[in-house]
Residue, then its C-alpha position, 0 to 999 in steps of 0.5 A: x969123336x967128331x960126326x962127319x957134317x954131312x951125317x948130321x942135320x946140318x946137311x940141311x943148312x942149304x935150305x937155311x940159305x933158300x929162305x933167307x935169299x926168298x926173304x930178302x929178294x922179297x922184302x927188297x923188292x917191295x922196297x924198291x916198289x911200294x911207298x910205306x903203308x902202300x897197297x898193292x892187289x894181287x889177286x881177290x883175298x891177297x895184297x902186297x902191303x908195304x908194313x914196318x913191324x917194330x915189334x914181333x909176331x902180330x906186332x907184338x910189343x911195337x910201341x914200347x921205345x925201342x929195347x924190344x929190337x934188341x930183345x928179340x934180336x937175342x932170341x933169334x940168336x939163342x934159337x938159332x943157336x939152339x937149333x943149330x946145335x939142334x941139328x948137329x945132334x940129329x942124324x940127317x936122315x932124320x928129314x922133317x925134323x932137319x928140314x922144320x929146323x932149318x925153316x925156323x932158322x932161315x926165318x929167324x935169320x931173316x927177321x934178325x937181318x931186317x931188326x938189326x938192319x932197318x930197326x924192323x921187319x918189312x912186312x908185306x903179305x896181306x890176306x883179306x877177307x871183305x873189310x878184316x884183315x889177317x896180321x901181314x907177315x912175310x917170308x921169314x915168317x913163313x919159314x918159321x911157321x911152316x918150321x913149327x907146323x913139321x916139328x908139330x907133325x913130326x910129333x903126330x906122326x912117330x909118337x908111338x916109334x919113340x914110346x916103343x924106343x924109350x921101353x925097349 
């Protein structure tokens, strides 16, 4: 029997949407607007640094040739995949979860683009403290960790209802 889509999780799929425009108006804009390995101030602790990330988080496997595009190109599809099935399976009242799904989503989507696109992912946020320097992401980024921290949270915040579920 089908479930009616505005039942499940996939309610949520607009927020998908937001965050893959969010991602791309940003990255073009930086594009448009700084030079590759440029600089921008925009307040004490925080640039716009124009980056090109061959690899994946923290430019993890950058400089290995080229297959790594592709490889995680395939496990932004099967985690999409996965939480788009996810998402199908969970009533859409079920908000953190369907909302911490569809950041991840969005943000694999988002990376997934600028990996098949350009062969890397524009990268331009750029927190500072004095000469150190945090690993510069973008929004797509965002999405996927703030994804991450809500399912986190979810499990903090209703471990005891699912306990009561599982013995009754």
């Amino acid at each position: 029997m089908r479930k009616p889509f505005l039942s499940t999780g996939l309610r949520w799929l607009w927020l998908v949407l937001v965050v893959i425009v969010i991602d791309f108006g940003s990255k073009q804009w930086i594009m448009d607007n700084l030079m590759l390995h440029q600089s921008m101030p925009v307040m004490p602790y925080f640039n716009f640094f124009y980056a090109h990330n061959y690899g994946a988080a923290f430019s993890f496997l950058a400089d290995k040739g080229g297959w790594q595009r592709w490889f995680f190109a395939g496990i932004a599809v099967a985690i999409v995949v996965a939480l788009l099935v996810m998402m199908y399976r969970t009533s859409a009242s079920q908000k953190l979860n369907n909302i911490a799904y569809a950041l991840i989503i969005g943000g694999a989507l988002g990376n997934l683009f600028d990996r098949s696109y350009h062969g890397f992912v524009v990268d331009f946020i750029d927190f500072y403290i004095g000469d150190w320097h945090f690993a510069t992401f973008n929004i797509a980024d965002c999405g996927i960790c703030i994804g991450a921290a809500l399912i986190v949270l979810e499990g903090f915040l209703t471990p005891s209802g699912k306990q009561a579920k599982q013995k009754g």
